[in-house]
Every structure is written in structure tokens, then in C-alpha cells.
C-alpha positions, 0 to 999 in steps of 0.5 A: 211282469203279471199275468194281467200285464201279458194279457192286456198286451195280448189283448192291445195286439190282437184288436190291432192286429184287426184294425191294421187287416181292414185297413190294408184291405180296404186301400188294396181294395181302393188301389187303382192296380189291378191284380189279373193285369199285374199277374199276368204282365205284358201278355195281357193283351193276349189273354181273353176274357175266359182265361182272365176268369180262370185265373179270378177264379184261380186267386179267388177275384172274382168273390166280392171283397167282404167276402174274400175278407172274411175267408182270409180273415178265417184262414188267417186265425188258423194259421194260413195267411195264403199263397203269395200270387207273386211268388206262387209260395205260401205267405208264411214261407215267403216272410220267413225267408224274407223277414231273416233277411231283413232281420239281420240288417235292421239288427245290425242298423239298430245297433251301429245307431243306438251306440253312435247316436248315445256316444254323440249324444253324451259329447253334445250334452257333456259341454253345451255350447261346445264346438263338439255340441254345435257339430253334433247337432248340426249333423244330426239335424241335417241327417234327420232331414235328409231322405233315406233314399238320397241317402243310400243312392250318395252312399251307393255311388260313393263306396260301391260305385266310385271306390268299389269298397262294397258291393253294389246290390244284392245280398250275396255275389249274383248267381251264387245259392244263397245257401253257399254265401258264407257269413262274411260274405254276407255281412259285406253285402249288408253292411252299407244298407245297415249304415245307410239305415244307422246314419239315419237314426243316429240323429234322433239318439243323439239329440234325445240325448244331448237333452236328458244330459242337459236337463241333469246337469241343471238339477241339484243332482248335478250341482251336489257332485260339482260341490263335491268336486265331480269334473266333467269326465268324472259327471259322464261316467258316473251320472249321465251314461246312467240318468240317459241310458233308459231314455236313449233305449227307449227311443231306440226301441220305439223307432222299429217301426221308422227302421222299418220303413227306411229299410222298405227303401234302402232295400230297393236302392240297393237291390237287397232280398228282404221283407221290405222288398217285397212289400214294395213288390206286393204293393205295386202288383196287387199281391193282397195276401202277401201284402197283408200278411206282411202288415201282420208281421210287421205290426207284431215286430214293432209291437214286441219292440215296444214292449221289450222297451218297457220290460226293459225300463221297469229293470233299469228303473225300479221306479217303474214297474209294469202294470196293467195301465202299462198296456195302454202306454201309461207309466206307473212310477212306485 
């Protein structure tokens, strides 16, 4: 990892990260909502146009959108992403709040996914044309096409409704500090949204996969430790957990960006607090600054996944080593 290599990440980030502020601004700008009416609510009718301009005035609305762009965008690069109109909270403090939240149970889904998804993975490559193969990949296919809020409402109604084995929203008991709410107290309200969110991308783990497996099995590779007398246990554990391993990771590190947005709506079936919350809160209310702010670190979350894959890939493979046309997404193989 050079010097060059970090600052071609740097500098990917950053104009992405200006690429990503006029985007969201542009559509926010272009959204029917309107920011006084959703911050104000049912009392709209109540107020007259003088109180309609203080509070402009108050959240600066009433400045024409270059304008508060570019004052945001300064303020911004200081480190002041603004104050949430939602939450009356500074942005930052309401995505740290928000974001550990969501952290935990992205962390946890991201796991459960990746080990089952590999353990399915390497069963359906291991034999072919198996039962066990034609299982995993009709499970996977139909997981894969499911929506991640059917998903999550067939879980909601099973476990937390109909079995009360989970809780059925929030990510404490309601009406308790969440300062008091006890580590496994938490993992138990967290628990079903991680494994609505894991069951989702166990499918495409497992069938990436299945074909790494696969396509070793039919090189010389494969065939040489067959003629040594390799059997098929034998052939998984010495040669296909390694050869799919990388790969498997790999795509385990570029799918934050789809965990990210199957949490935005397990989230709000099951009522939990997170960054995913809130951005659907700051999206139907007009909340720009919180909106945009959560853009940014969202971008830098996935971003970071990405490049942790490829650290990752350079240490597993020699073969790989990081260079500047890395930054651009190019492999370079010594």
C-alpha cells in the first residue's frame, strides 16, 4: 500500500463525494415536498405567510438554491454538515447516533450472509447436479427475487407476531433509556432485522460461489489431485475453500452499498432507530441537510468496503498487488 495508491483513493472520494452533494441537492431541489409545510405539519393552516417566512428565514429557504448550496458546501468542508430541521440536532450528532445503530446490525447481517452463503456455496459447487445443488440454487434464486420488505413483514408475522419469539419493533424495550438497554437486550431486538437482511444476500454468496467451485473443478488444477487420489472432502477442504475464499469476500465487500439499502427498509418494517430511518424520515420531510449528510456518509461507508476488499485481495493473493490503477478499479496481477 503506497503513498500514490492512498492518494488516488483520496482523490476518487473526494470528487465523488462532490458528484454525489449536487445530485442529492439537485433532486431534493426538484422533490414536490415542501420543507415549511412538512416541518411545520398539521398546523399549516394555521400559520400566515409572516410566520411562514420567519421560519424560511429560520433554515435559510428562502435564498435561492445555488446559494444555500454553496453555503452548505462551505460549511460542509469545515466540518458543519448543519442542523437537522427534523430532529433540531446538529447532522453529525444525529448520524453518529443513528449510524451506530445501523452499524451493528449491518455487521451482524454481513456476517450471518457471508458464512452461510460460502457454507451453501461450497456444498452446491462441491457435487454439481446434486439434490443439495439444485436446492441451494433454487433457494437462492427465490431469495434473490424476493422483496426485502416481504421479506421482513413474513418474518415480523411469523417469529415476532404469531411465536413471540422476538420483539416485534424498536431497538430496545419501548419506554426504556436506551442507555439502560443491556447488551443482549439489544442483540434481541436486532436479531431478526439482521437475519431478514442476511437471508437476502445469502444468495448471491452462495451462487458466486457454487461457480468459483465449479469452474476449479474443471481445471488441470482439479484433475491433478483427482489423479493423486484427492476425494471430494479431501478437494473442499484443501483446494476449494482457498481458490473461493477471495472471490466470495470480494463480493461480500462490494454488496454494502444493497445491505445499505435493504436496511433503509427492514428498518422501517420493523421500527428500528437507524441511519436507514432517518433517511427515509429526511427524504419524505424535506430535511435537506440531514438528507445530505447522510448521502456523504453513506458513500464513505461503501467507499471504505471497497477498498478494504481490495487490501483484502492483495493479502490473500500475492498475485495482486495494489497499485495506482487499483484506484480506478483496475487489477494489477505480478
Amino acid at each position: 500500500m503506497s503513498l500514490r495508491w492512498l492518494a488516488g483513493r483520496a482523490g476518487r472520494l473526494a470528487l465523488l463525494l462532490v458528484g454525489i452533494s449536487i445530485a442529492v441537492f439537485a433532486l431534493l431541489e426538484l422533490s414536490p415536498v415542501d420543507p415549511v409545510r412538512a416541518y411545520v405539519g398539521s398546523e399549516m393552516m394555521s400559520i400566515g405567510p409572516e410566520q411562514r417566512q420567519i421560519i424560511e428565514q429560520r433554515w435559510g429557504l428562502g435564498d435561492p438554491a445555488p446559494v444555500r448550496f454553496f453555503r452548505w458546501a462551505g460549511q460542509a468542508i469545515q466540518g458543519n454538515l448543519g442542523t437537522s430541521m427534523i430532529y433540531n440536532s446538529p447532522v453529525t450528532e444525529v448520524i453518529r447516533t443513528r449510524f451506530a445503530a445501523s452499524l451493528g446490525l449491518m455487521a451482524l447481517s454481513w456476517l450471518l450472509s457471508g458464512v452461510f452463503g460460502f457454507a451453501l456455496g461450497m456444498v452446491a459447487g462441491a457435487r454439481p447436479g446434486s439434490w443439495a445443488d439444485r436446492l441451494v440454487r433454487w433457494w437462492s434464486f427465490t431469495l434473490i427475487s424476493a422483496p426485502t420488505f416481504w421479506v421482513a413483514l413474513l418474518l415480523l408475522s411469523v417469529f415476532a407476531v404469531s411465536l413471540g419469539w422476538a420483539p416485534v419493533c424498536c431497538a430496545g424495550p419501548v419506554g426504556v433509556d436506551p442507555a439502560s438497554v443491556g447488551f443482549l437486550e439489544r442483540l434481541h431486538h436486532m436479531l431478526l432485522p439482521a437475519v431478514t437482511l442476511s437471508v437476502i444476500g445469502v444468495g448471491p454468496t452462495a451462487l458466486h460461489t457454487r461457480e468459483q467451485a465449479i469452474e476449479f473443478q474443471s481445471g488441470d488444477a482439479a484433475i491433478f489431485a483427482r489423479a493423486q487420489g484427492e476425494n471430494t472432502a479431501g478437494m473442499v477442504r484443501h483446494h476449494l475453500v482457498r481458490n473461493a475464499a477471495v472471490p466470495a469476500l470480494l463480493l461480500q465487500f462490494a454488496s454494502l452499498s444493497e445491505l445499505f439499502g435493504g436496511a433503509v427498509l427492514a428498518e422501517q418494517v420493523f421500527g428500528y432507530p437507524g441511519l436507514g430511518q432517518a433517511s427515509v424520515a429526511a427524504g419524505l420531510r424535506g430535511d435537506v441537510p440531514l438528507l445530505l449528510g447522510i448521502s456523504l456518509a453513506t458513500t464513505v461507508f461503501v467507499f471504505v468496503g471497497n477498498t478494504l476488499g481490495d487490501v483484502a485481495q492483495s493479502l490473500a493473493d500475492p498475485r495482486v498487488r495494489l497499485s495506482p490503477e487499483r484506484a480506478s478499479g483496475t487489477t494489477v496481477t505480478a
